[in-house]
C-alpha positions in Angstrom: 74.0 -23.8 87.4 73.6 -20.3 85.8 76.1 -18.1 87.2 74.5 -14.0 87.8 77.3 -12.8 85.6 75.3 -14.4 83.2 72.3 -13.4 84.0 71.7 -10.6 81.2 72.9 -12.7 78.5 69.7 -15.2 79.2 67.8 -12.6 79.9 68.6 -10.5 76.4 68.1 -14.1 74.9 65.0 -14.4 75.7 63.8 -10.9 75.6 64.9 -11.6 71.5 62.9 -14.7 71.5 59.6 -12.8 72.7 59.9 -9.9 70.1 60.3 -12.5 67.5 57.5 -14.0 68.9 55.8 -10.5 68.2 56.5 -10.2 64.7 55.2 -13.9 63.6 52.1 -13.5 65.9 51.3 -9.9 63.7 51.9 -11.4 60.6 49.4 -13.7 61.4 46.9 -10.8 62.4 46.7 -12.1 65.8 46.7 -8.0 67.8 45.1 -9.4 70.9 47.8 -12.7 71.2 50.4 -9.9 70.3 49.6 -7.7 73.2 49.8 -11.0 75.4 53.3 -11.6 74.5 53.8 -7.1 74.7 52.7 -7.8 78.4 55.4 -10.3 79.0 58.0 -8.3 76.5 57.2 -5.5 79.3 57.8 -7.9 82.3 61.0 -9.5 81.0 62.8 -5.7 80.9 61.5 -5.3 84.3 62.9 -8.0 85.7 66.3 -7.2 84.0 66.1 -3.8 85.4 65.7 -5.2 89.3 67.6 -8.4 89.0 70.4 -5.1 88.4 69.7 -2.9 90.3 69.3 -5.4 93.3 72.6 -6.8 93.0 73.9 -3.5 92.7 72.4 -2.4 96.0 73.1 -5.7 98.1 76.6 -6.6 97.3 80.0 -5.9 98.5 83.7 -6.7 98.4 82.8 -9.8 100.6 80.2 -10.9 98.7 79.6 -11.0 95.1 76.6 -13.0 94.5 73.5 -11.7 96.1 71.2 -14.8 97.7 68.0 -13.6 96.5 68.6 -13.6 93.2 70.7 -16.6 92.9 67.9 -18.6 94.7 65.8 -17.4 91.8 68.5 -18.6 89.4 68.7 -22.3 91.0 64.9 -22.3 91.2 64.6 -22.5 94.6 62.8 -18.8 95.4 60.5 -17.0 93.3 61.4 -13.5 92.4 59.3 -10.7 93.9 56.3 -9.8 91.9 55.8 -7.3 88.9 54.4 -4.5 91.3 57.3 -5.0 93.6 59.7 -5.2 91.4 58.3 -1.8 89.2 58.0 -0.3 93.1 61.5 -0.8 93.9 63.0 0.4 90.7 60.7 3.4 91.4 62.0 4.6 94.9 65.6 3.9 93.7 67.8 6.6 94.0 70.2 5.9 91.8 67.4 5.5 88.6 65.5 8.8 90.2 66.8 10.7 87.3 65.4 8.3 84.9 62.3 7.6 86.9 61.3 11.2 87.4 61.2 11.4 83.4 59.4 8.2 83.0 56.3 9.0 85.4 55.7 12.8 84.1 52.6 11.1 82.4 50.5 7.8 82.6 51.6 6.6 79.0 53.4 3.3 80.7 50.4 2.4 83.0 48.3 3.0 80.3 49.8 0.4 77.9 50.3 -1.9 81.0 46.6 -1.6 81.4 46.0 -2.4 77.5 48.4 -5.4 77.8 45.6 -6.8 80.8 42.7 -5.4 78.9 43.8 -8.0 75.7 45.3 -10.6 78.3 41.7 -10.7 80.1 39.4 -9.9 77.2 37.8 -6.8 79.1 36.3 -5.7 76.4 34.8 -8.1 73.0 36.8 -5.8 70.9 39.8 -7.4 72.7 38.7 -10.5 70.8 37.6 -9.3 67.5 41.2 -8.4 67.3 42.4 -11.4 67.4 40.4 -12.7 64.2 42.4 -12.2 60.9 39.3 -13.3 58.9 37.1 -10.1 60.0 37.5 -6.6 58.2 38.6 -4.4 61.1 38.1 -0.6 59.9 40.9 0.4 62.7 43.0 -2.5 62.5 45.9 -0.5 60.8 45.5 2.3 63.2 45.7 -0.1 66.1 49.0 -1.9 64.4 50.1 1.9 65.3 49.2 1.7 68.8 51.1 -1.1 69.4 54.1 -0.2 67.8 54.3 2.9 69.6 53.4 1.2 73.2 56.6 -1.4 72.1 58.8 1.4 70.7 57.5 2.8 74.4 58.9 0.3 76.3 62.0 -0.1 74.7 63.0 3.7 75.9 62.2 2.9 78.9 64.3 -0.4 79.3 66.9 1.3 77.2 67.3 3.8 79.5 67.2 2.3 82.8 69.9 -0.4 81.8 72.2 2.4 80.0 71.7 4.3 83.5 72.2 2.0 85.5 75.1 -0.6 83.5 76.4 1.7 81.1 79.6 -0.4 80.3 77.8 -3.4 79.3 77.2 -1.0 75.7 81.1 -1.4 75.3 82.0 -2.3 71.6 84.3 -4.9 71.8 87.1 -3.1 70.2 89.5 -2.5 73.4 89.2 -6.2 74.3 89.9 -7.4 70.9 93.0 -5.6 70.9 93.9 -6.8 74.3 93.3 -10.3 73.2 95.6 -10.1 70.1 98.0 -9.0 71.9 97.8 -5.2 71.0 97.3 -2.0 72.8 94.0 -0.8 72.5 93.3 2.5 70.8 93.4 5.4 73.4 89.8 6.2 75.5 88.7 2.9 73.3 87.0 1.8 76.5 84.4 4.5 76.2 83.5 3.4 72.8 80.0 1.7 72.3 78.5 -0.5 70.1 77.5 0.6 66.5 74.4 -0.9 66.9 73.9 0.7 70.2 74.1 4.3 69.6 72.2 3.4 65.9 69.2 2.8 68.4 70.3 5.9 70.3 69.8 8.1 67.2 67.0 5.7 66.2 64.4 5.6 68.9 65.7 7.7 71.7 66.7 11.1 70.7 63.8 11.8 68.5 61.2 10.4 70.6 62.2 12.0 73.9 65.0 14.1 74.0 64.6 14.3 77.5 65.8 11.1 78.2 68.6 11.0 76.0 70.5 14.2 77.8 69.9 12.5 81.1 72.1 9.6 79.6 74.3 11.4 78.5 75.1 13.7 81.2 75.7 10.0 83.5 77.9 8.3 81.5 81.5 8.1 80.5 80.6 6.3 77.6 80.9 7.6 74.1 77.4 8.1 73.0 76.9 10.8 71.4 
């Protein structure tokens, strides 16, 4: 049985497999299949924000493993749905900070609505998109859209789960020295992951600033 310690290892896992997914799907032309696989890219860092912040809210000293989602870990109890999930993470307290920077516009519904509108074929343009032997005069231009909507919801999933879990972006420095025996550098604790605050400086700061003080000014981490 899959213990909920690792739950976000599985879930990382597969949220790697889906945006490898992604790439081959593009380089096959295929926007429309690409959006269908952006949809569940979106629901995947969703889920890993509840599953979190659930667990975090419903356990104690007494008791470590919360029902609800272990059910959904043996299989035996669905998870609550997407609009549940994204309602709960909403009203949360503890992510308000976050959240209130998140909803200052409709950018996220809007790309959840795009993600439907290719899932669903709404519209026949939704299908054209999908044909790699047709000249599409805006097919670079939509290749834009979708790597901003993406580069979208990373921020968002990179800043609810640095928020809420910042010590799972430890670099694994202090344990390495613990498990050689040594004594770990001084504060070495703090100290994130290379490739962690690369994405920081990468995707977060220039892209909303906002966000990345908020972050900042919650953690004990060393991001800088």
């Amino acid at each position: 049985m899959i213990g909920v310690i690792n739950l976000n290892t599985h879930v990382f896992t597969s949220i790697k497999g889906t945006i490898d997914s992604i790439k081959l799907v593009l380089n096959n032309g295929r926007i429309n299949d690409a959006y269908a696989l952006l949809r569940k890219y979106y629901d995947s860092t969703i889920i890993n924000v509840y599953t979190n912040l659930y667990i975090e809210d419903n356990s104690n000293l007494d008791k470590y493993i919360v029902d609800k989602i272990q059910n959904w870990i043996k299989g035996t109890e669905k998870l609550a749905t997407y609009c549940e999930m994204s309602q709960y993470i909403r009203k949360s307290e503890r992510l308000k900070p976050i959240t209130d920077l998140i909803i200052v516009n409709e950018k996220y519904k809007d790309i959840r609505q795009r993600c439907h509108d290719h899932m669903h074929y709404n519209y026949y343009h939704n299908i054209i998109y999908n044909d790699n032997q047709v000249y599409l005069e805006n097919r670079v231009k939509y290749l834009g859209v979708f790597s901003n909507d993406l580069k979208t919801l990373f921020i968002q999933h990179f800043a609810y789960f640095f928020y809420l879990m910042d010590h799972y972006m430890m670099s694994t420095d202090y344990v390495d020295h613990l498990d050689l025996g040594m004594i770990p550098p001084e504060d070495s604790q703090y100290w994130v992951a290379s490739f962690i605050q690369d994405a920081f400086d990468k995707w977060i700061k220039p892209n909303r600033p906002d966000i990345a003080e908020a972050i900042l000014a919650n953690t004990m981490m060393q991001l800088k």
